[in-house]
N, C-alpha and C positions, 0 to 999 in steps of 0.2 A: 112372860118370860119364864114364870115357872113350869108351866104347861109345856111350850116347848122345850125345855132340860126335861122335864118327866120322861116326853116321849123319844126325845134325840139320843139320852144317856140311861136314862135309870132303867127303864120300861125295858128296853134292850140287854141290860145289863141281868135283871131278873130273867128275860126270857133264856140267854141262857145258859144259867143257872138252873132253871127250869130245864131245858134240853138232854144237857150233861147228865142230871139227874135220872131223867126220862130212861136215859140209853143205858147206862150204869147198872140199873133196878130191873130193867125190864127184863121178864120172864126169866131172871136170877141171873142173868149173865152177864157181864162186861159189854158185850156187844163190842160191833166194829168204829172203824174211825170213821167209815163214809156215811155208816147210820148213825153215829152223831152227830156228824156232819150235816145228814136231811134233816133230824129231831131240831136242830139248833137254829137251821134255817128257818123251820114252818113256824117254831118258837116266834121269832121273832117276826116274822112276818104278820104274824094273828095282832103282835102287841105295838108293834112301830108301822106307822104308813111310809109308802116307799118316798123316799125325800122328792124325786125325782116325778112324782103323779100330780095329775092334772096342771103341769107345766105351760102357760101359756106359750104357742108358736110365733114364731116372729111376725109384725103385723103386716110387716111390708114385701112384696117380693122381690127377690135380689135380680141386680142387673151387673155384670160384670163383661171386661172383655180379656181376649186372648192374653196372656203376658209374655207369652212365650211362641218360637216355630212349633210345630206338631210333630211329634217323634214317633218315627216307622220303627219298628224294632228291627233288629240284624243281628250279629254276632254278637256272642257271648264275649266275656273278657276278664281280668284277673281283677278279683277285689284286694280290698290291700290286708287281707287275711288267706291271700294264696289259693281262693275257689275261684268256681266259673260262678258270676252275675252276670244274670241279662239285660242290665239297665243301658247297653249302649245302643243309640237309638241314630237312625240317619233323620236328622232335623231339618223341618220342609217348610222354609215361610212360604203359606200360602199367597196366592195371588193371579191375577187372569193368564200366568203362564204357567204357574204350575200350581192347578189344583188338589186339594188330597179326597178322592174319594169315601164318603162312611157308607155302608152296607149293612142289613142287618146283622152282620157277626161284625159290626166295628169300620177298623181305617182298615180299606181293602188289601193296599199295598204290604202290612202291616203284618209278621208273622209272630200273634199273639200265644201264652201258655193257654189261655179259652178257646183255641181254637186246633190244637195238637191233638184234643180228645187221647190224651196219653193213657194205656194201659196201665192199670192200678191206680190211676191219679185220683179216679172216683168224679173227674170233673165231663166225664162223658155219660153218665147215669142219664139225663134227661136232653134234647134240644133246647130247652129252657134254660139250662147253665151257663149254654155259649151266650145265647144272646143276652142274657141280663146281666154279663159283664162283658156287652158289646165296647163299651167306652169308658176309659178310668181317668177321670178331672179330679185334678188339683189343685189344690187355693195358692195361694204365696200367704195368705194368711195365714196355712197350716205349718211353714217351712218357719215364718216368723216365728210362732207358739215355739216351738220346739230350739229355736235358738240356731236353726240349719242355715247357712252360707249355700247357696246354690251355685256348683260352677259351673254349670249349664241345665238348663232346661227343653223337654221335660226330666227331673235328676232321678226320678225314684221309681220309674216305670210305667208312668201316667202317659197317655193318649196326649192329653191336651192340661195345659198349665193355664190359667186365671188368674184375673186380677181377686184383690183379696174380700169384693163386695161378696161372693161366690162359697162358702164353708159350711163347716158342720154344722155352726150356730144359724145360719138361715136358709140353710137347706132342707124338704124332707122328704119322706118317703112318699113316693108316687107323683112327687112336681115331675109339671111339664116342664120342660125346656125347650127353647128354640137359640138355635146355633144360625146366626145369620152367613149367608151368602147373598150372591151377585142376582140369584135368580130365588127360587124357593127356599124357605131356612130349612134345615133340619133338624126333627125333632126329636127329643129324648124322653127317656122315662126314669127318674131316680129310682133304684132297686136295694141298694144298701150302699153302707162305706165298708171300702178296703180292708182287710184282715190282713196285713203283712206276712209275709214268709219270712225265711232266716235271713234271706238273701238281702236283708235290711241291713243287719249286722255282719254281713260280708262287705255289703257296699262302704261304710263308714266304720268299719273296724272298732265297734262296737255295739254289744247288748244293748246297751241305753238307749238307743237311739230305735232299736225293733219295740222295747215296752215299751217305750214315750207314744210312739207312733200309733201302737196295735190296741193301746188302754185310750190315749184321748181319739182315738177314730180320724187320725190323720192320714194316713196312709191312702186315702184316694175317694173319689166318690164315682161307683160304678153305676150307670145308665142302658136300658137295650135302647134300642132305635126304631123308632115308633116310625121316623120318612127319613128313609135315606136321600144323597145328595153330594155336590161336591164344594165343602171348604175352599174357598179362590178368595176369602178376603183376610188380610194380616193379622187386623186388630179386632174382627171379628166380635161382636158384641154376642152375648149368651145369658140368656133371659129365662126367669120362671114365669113360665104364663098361668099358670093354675094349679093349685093346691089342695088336692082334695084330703090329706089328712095334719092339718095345721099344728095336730098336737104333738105330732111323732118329729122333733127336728132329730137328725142324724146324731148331733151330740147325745141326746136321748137314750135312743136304740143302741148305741155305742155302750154307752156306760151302765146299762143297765144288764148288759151280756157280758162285755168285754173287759170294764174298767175297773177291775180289779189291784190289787197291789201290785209293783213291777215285779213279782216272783211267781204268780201267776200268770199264765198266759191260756188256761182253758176256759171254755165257756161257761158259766155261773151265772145262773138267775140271781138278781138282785131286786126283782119286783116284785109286785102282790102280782096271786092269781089274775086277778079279773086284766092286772095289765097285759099278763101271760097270754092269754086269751085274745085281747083287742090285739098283741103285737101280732100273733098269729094270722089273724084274721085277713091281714093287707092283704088286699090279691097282687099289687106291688112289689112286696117283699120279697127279694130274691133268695133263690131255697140254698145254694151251698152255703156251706158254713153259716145261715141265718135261718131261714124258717127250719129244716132240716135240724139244727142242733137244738131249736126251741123246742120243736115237735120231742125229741128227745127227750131235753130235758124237766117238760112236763111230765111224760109218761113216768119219769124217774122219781 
């Protein structure tokens, strides 16, 4: 017990103390807030291990199905903070008369922001962008955590809704998936969770509801599409067939970038180096706003 308070409170508490000092002193000058900032981090880093390292992954892999019809995106609409959201979605129960198409840029019918390649958005830099956020699944698990009432699903801009066997806690980076249908399933790739945009706090007229979401990595679990195919069954079962990196669950990789205080909302290493490095490494991991900001924020 003491051990751990040394290294949870005290250790951290010296380092910095240590940092401040560091930045203060150094080379006579005051120095800036963002280089106390770094000094304070590495501080602590060197003298606390990251709470969140060598986290056992879940043992089992999750089986869930459909909970929801599959939402084709369409027209914009007024949130109740007087913008355009685009969370309104033409809702399609699948089934052998009306199947939904997935492709590899996603549900075909579907006219997704991945797929706009919008000037200045930055989301058109590589081929790689669209596809690794070919499909955006959501738990009812992750709507439960957050205390959200859904009045229709999908509600928050997600492809496809799930039962809540399906979330951040037993999901990870690089499981396969298989999406069943009538004839061949369709398979997926996990590449990262969801980063919300404002358009959160348009939708429910309220901030609370974009931090809640964008710090515990609720907001969606984005996949490319390893075999395309066409969705024709309702309740459709959606399976992890293999897991090649069991340590990295989404909540993880979440919180170790994202899950910061609700007043924060930029990306912030929270881990040791060497995790820096292994997060890096996934050839999985989808590069906007994740490998891409790590990449960064290493070199920082």
């Amino acid at each position: 017990i003491i051990r751990t308070m040394l290294l949870m409170f005290v250790l951290p508490c010296l380092a910095v103390a240590a940092g401040l000092i560091a930045v203060l002193f150094h080379s006579g000058s005051v120095g800036t807030i963002a280089a106390a900032r770094r000094e304070i981090v590495a501080a602590i880093a060197r003298h606390r291990p990251s709470l969140l390292q060598n986290v056992p992954g879940p043992t089992t892999l999750p089986s869930a199905r459909l909970a929801g019809p599959v939402g084709l995106r369409r027209d914009s609409c007024t949130s109740k903070l007087g913008e355009e959201t685009p969370f309104v979605r033409t809702m399609v129960v699948p089934g052998p008369a009306r199947g939904v198409a997935i492709g590899p840029d996603g549900l075909v019918e579907s006219h997704e922001w991945h797929k706009s390649k919008q000037p200045n958005s930055g989301i058109d830099r590589t081929g790689r962008v669209v596809s690794e956020r070919a499909i955006c699944i959501n738990s009812l698990a992750h709507y439960t955590e957050m205390g959200v009432t859904i009045p229709e699903a999908p509600a928050t801009g997600e492809s496809v809704l799930v039962t809540e066997e399906f979330n951040v806690d037993t999901v990870c980076v690089g499981d396969v998936v298989e999406v069943e249908t009538s004839t061949t399933p369709v398979v997926l790739t996990v590449t990262h969770p969801r980063r919300p945009c404002h358009r959160f706090a348009n939708k429910y007229g309220s901030r609370d509801h974009f931090f809640g979401f964008m710090h515990r990595g609720l907001a969606g679990i984005f996949c490319s599409v390893k075999t395309s195919g066409t969705l024709d069954i309702a309740n459709a079962r959606v399976t992890v067939v293999a897991r090649p990196h069991p340590q990295w669950t989404l909540r993880r990789c979440n919180a170790l970038i994202y899950g910061a205080t609700q007043w924060n909302k930029e990306p912030f290493w929270r881990g040791t180096p060497s995790e820096l490095d292994e997060l890096i490494a996934l050839p999985e991991l989808g590069s906007w706003q994740w490998k891409e900001y790590l990449q960064t924020l290493k070199q920082s």
